[in-house]
DSSP file (Angstrom, degrees, kcal/mol; ACC not computed):
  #  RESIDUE AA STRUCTURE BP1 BP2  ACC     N-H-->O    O-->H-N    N-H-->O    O-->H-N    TCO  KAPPA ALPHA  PHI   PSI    X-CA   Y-CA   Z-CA
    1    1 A X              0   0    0      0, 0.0     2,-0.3     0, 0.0    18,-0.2   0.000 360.0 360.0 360.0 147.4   65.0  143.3  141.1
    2    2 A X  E     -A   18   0A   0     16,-0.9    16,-0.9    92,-0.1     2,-0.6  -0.669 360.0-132.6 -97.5 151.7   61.7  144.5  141.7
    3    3 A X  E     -A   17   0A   0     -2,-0.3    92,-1.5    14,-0.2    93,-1.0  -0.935  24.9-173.2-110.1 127.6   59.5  142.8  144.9
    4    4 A X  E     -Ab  16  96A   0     12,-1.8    12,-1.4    -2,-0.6     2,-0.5  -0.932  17.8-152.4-127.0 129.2   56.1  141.8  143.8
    5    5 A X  E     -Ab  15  97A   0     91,-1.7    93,-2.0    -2,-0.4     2,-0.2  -0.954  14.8-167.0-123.8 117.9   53.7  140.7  146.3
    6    6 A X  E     -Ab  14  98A   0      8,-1.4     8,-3.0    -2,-0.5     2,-0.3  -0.678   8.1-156.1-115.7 141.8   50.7  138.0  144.4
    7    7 A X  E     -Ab  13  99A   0     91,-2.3    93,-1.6    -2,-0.2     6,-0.2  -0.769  11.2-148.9-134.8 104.7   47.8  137.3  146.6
    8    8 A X    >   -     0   0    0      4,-1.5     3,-1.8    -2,-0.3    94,-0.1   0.220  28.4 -99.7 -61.8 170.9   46.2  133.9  145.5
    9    9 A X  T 3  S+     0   0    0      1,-0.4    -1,-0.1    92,-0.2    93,-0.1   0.901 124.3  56.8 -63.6 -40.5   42.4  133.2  145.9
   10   10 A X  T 3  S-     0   0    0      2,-0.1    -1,-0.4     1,-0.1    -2,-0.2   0.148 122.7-107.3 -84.4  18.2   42.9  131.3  148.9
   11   11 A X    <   +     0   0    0     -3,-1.8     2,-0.3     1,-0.2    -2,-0.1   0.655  67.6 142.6  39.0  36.8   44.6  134.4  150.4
   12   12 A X        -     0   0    0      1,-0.0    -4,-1.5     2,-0.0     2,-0.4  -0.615  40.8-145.3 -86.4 151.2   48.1  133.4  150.5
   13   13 A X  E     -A    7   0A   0     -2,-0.3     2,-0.6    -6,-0.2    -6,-0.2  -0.867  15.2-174.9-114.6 146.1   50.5  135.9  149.9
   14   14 A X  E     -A    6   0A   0     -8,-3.0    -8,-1.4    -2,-0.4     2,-0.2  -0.895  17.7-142.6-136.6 123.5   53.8  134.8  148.0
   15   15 A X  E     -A    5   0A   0     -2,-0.6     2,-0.2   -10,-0.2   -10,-0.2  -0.657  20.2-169.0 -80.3 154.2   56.6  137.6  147.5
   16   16 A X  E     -A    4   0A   0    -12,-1.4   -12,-1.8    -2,-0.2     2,-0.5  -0.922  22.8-135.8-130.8 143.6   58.5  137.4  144.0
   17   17 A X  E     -A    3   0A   0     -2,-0.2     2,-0.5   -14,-0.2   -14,-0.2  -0.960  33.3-146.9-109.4 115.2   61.5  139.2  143.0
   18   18 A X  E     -A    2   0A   0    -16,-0.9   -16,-0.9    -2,-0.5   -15,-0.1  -0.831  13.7-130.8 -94.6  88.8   60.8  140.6  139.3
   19   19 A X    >   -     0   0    0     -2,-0.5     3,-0.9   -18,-0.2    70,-0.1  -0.029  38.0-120.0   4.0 112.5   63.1  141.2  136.4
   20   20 A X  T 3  S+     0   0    0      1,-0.2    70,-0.2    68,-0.0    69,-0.1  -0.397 105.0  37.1 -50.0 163.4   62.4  144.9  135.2
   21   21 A X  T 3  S+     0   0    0     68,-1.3    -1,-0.2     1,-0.2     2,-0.2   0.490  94.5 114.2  85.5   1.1   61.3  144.8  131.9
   22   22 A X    <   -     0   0    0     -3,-0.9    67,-3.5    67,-0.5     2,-0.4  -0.599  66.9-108.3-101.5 161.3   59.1  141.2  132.3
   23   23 A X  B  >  -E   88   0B   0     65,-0.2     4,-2.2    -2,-0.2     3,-0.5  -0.735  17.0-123.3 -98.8 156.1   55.5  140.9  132.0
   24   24 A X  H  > S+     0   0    0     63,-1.1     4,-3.4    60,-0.6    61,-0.2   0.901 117.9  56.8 -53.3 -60.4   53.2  140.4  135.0
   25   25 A X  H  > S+     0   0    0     59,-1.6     4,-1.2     2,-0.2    -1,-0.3   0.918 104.6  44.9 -37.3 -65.2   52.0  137.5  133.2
   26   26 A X  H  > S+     0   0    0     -3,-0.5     4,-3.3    58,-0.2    -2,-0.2   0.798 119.5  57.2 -49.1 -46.3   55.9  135.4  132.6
   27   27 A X  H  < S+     0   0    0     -4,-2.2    -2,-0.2     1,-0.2    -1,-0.2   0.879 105.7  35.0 -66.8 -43.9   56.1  136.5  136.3
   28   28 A X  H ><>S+     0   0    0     -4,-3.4     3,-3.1     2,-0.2     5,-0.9   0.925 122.6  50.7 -66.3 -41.6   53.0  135.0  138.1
   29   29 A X  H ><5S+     0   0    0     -4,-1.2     3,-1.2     1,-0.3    -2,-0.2   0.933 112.1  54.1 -47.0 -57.8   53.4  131.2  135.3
   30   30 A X  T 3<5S+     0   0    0     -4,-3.3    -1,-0.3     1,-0.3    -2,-0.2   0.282 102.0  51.1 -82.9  22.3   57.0  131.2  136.4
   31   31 A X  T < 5S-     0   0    0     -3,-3.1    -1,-0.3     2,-0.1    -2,-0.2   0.278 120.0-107.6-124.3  31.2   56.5  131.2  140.2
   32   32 A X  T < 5 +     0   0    0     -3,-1.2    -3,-0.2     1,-0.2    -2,-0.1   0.269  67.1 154.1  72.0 -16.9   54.5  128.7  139.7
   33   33 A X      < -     0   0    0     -5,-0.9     2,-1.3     1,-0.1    -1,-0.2  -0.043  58.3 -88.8 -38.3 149.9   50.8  130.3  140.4
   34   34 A X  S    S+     0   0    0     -3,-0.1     2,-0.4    66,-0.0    -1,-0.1  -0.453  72.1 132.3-103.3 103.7   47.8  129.6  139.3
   35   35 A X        -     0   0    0     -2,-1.3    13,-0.1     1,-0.2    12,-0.1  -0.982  34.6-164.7-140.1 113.3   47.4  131.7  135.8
   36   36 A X        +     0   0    0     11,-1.1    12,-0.2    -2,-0.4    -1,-0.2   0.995  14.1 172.7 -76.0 -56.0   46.2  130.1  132.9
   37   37 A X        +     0   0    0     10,-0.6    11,-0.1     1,-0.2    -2,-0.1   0.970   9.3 176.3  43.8  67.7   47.2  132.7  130.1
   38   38 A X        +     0   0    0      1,-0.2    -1,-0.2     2,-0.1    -2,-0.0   0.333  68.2  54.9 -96.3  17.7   46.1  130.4  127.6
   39   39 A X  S    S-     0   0    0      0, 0.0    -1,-0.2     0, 0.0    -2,-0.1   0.617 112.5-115.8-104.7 -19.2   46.8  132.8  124.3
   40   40 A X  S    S-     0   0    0      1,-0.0    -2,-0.1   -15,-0.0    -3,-0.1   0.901  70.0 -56.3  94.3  49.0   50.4  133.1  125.8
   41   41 A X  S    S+     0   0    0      1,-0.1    -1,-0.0   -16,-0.0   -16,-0.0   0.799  94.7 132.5  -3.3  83.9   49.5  136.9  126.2
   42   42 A X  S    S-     0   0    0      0, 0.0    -1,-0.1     0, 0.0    44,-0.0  -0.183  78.5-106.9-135.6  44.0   48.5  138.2  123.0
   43   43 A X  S    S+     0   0    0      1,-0.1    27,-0.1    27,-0.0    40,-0.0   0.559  89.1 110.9  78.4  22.8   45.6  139.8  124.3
   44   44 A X  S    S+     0   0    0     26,-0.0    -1,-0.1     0, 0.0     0, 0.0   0.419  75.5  32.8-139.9  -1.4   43.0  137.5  123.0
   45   45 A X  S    S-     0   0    0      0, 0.0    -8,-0.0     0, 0.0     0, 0.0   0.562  74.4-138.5-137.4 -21.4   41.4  135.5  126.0
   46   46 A X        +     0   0    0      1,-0.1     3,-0.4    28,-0.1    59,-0.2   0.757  65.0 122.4  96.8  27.3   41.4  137.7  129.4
   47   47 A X        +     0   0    0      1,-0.3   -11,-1.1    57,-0.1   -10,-0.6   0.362  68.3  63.4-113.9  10.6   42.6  134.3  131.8
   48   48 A X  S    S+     0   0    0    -12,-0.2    36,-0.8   -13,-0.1    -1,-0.3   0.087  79.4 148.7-101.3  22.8   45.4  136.1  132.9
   49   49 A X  E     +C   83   0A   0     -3,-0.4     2,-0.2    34,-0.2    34,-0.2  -0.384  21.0 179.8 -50.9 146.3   42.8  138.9  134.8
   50   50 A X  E     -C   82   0A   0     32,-2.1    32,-0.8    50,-0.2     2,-0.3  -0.614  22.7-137.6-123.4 177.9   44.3  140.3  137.8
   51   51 A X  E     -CD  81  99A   0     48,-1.4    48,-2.2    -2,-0.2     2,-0.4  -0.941  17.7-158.9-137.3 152.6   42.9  142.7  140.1
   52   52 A X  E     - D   0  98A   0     28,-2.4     5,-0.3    -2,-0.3    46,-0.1  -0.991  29.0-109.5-131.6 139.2   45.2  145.8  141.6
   53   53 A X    >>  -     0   0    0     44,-0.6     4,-2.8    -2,-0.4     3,-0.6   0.135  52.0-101.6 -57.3 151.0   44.7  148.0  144.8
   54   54 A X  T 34 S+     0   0    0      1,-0.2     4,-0.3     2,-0.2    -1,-0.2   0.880 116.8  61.1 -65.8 -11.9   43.7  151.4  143.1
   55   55 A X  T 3> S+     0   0    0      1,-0.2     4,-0.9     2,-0.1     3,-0.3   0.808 104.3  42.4 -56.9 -32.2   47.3  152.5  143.9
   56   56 A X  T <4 S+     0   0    0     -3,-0.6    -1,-0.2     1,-0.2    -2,-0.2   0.667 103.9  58.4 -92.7 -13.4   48.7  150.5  142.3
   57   57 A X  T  < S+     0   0    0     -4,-2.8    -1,-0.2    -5,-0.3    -2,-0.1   0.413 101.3  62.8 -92.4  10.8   46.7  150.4  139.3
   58   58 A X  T  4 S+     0   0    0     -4,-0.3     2,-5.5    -3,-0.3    -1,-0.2   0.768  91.6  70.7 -63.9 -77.1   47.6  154.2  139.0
   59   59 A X  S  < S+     0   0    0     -4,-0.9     2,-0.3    -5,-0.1    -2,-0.1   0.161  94.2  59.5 -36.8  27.0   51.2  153.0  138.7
   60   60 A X  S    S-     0   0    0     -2,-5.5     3,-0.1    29,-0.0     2,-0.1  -0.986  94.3 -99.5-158.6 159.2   50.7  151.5  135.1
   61   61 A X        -     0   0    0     -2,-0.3     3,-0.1     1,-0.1     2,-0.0  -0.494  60.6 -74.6 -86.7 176.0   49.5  153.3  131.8
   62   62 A X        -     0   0    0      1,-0.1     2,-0.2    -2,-0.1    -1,-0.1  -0.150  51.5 -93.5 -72.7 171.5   45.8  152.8  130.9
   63   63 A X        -     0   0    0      1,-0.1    -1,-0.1    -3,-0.1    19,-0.0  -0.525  44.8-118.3 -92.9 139.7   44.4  149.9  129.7
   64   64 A X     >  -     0   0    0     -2,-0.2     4,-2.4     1,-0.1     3,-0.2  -0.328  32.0-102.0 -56.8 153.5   44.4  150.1  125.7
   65   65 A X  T  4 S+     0   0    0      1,-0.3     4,-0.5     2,-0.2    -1,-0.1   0.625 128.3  56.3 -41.6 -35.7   40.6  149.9  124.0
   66   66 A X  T  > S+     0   0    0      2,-0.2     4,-2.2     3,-0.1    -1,-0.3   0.620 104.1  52.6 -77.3 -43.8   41.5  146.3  123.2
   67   67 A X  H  > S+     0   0    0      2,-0.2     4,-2.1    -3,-0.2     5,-0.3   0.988 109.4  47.0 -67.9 -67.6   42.2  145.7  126.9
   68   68 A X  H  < S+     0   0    0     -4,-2.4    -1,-0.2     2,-0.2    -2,-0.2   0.787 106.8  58.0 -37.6 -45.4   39.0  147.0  128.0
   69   69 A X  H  4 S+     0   0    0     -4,-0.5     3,-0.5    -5,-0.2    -1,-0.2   0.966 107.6  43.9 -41.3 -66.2   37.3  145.2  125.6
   70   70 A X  H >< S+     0   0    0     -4,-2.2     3,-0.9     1,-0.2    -2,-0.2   0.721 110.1  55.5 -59.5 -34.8   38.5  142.0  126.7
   71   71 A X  T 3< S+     0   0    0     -4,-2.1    -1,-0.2     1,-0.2    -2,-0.1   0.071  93.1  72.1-104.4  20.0   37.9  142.8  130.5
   72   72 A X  T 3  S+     0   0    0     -3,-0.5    -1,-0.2    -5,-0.3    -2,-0.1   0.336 104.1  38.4-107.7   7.6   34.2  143.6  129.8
   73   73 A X  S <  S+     0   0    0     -3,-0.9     2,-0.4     2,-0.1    -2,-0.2  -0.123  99.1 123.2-147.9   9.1   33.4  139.6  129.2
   74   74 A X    >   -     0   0    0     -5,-0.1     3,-1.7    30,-0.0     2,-0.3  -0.726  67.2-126.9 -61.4 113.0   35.8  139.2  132.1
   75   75 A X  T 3  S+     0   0    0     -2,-0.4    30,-0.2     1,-0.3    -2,-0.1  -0.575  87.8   6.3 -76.0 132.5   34.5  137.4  135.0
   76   76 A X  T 3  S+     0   0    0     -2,-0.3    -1,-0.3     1,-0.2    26,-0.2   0.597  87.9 172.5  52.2  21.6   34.8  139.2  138.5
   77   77 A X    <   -     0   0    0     -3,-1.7     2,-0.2     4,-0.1    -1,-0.2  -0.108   8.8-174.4 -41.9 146.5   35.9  141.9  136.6
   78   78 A X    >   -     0   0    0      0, 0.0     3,-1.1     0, 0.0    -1,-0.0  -0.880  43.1 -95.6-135.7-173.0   36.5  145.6  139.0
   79   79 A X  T 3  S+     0   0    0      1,-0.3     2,-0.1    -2,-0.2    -2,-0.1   0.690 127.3  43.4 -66.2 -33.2   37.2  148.8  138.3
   80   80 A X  T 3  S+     0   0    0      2,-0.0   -28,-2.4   -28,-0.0    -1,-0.3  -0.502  87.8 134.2-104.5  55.3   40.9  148.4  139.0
   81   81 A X  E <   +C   51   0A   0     -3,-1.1     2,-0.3   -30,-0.2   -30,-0.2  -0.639  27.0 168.5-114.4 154.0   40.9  145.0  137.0
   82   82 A X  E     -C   50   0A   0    -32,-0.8   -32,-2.1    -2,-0.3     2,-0.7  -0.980  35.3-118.0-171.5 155.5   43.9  144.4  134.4
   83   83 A X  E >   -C   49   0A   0     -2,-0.3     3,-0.6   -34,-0.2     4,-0.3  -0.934  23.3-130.6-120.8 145.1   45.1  141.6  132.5
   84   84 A X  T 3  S+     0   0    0    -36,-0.8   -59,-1.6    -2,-0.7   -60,-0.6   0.570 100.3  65.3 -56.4 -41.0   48.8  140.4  133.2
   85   85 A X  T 3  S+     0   0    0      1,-0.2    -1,-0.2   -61,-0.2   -59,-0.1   0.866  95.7  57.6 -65.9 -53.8   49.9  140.3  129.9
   86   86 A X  S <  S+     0   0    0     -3,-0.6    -1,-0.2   -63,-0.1     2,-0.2   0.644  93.9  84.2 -18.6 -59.0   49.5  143.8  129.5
   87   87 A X        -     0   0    0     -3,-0.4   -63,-1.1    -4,-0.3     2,-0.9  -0.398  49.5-168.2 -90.2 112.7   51.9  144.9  132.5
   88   88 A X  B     -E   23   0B   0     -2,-0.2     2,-1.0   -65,-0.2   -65,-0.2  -0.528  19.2-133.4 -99.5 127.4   55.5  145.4  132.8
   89   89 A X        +     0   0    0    -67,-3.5   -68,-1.3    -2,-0.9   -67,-0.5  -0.573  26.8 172.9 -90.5 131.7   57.2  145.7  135.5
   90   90 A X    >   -     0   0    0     -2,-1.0     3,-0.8   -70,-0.2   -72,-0.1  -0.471  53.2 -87.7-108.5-165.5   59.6  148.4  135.5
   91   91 A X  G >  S+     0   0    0      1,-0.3     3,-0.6    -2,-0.2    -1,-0.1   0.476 119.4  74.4 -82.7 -11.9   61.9  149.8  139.1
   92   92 A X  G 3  S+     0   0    0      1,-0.3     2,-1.1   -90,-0.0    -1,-0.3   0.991  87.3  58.8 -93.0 -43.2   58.8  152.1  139.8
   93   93 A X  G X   +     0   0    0     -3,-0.8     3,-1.0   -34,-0.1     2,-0.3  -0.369  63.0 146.4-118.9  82.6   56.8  149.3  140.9
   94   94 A X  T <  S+     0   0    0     -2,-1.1   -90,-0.1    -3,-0.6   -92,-0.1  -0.626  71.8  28.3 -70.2 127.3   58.6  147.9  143.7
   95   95 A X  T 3  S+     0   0    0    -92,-1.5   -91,-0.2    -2,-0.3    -1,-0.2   0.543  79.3 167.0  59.4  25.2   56.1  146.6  146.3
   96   96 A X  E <   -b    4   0A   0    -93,-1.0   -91,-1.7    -3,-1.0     2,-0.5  -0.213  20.9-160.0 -49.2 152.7   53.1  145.7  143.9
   97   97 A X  E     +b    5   0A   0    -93,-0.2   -44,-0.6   -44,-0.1     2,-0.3  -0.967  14.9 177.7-124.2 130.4   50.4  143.6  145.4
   98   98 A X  E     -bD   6  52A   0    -93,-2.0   -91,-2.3    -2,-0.5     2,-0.6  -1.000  16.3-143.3-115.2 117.3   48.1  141.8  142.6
   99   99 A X  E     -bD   7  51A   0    -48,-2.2   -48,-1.4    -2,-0.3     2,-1.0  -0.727  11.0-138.2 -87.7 147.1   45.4  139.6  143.4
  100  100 A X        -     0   0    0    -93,-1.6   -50,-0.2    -2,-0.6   -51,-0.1  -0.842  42.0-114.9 -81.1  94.3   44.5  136.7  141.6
  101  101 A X        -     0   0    0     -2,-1.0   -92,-0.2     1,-0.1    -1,-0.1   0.114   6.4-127.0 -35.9 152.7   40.5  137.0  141.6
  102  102 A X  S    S+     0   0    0    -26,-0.2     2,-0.4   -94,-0.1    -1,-0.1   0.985  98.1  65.5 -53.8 -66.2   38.1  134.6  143.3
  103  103 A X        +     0   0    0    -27,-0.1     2,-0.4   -26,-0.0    -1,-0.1  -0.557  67.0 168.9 -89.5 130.1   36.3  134.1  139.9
  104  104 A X        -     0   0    0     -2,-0.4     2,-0.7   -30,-0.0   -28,-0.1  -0.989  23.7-146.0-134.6 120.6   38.2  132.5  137.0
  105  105 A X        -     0   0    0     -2,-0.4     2,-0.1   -30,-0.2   -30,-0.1  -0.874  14.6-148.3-113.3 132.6   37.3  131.3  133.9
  106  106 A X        +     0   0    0     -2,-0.7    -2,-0.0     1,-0.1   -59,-0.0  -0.365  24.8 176.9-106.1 127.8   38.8  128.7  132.7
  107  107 A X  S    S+     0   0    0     -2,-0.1    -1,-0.1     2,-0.1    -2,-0.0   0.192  97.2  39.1-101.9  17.2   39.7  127.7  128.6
  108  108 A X              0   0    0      0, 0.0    -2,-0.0     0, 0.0     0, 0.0   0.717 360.0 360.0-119.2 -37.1   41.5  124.7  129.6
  109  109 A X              0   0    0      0, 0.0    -2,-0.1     0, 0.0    -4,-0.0   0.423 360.0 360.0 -98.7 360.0   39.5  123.3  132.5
């Protein structure tokens, strides 16, 4: 298991232990955190946005053209900004930290 450390808007932090091979995405829904992912991550709505410390956001291949796209009509988008859906965790990243951004936009709410 991998250890994943999620830091919510309100600036709790909640450790997860993470399946290799799961997406970022599966991880945050199923610990119960507040991640809409309303296309059920097939890239197509940006409401899984994360943000990651620039170390960590090293640790992951670049974002596809597609990705970029989508996180350019992202709200509170930053430089080290990534959408959940995207990211798999493999055994190399043991001890992520992800934030959940402040700014969220919502297709549900």
């Amino acid at each position: 298991m991998v250890q994943i450390t999620i830091l919510t808007q309100d600036g709790k932090a909640t450790a997860i232990d993470a399946a290799p091979g799961t997406r970022l995405l599966d991880i945050v829904q199923a610990a119960g955190l507040p991640m809409e992912g309303t296309c059920g991550g097939a890239m197509a709505c940006s409401t899984c946005h994360v943000v990651l410390g620039e170390a960590d956001f090293d640790r992951f291949p670049a974002p596809s053209e597609e990705e970029d796209d989508l996180l350019d009509i992202t709200c509170g988008v930053s430089e080290t900004s990534r959408l959940a859906c995207q990211l798999v965790i493999t055994d190399a990243h043991d001890g992520l930290k992800v934030m959940l951004p402040a700014e969220v936009r919502s297709l549900l709410f």
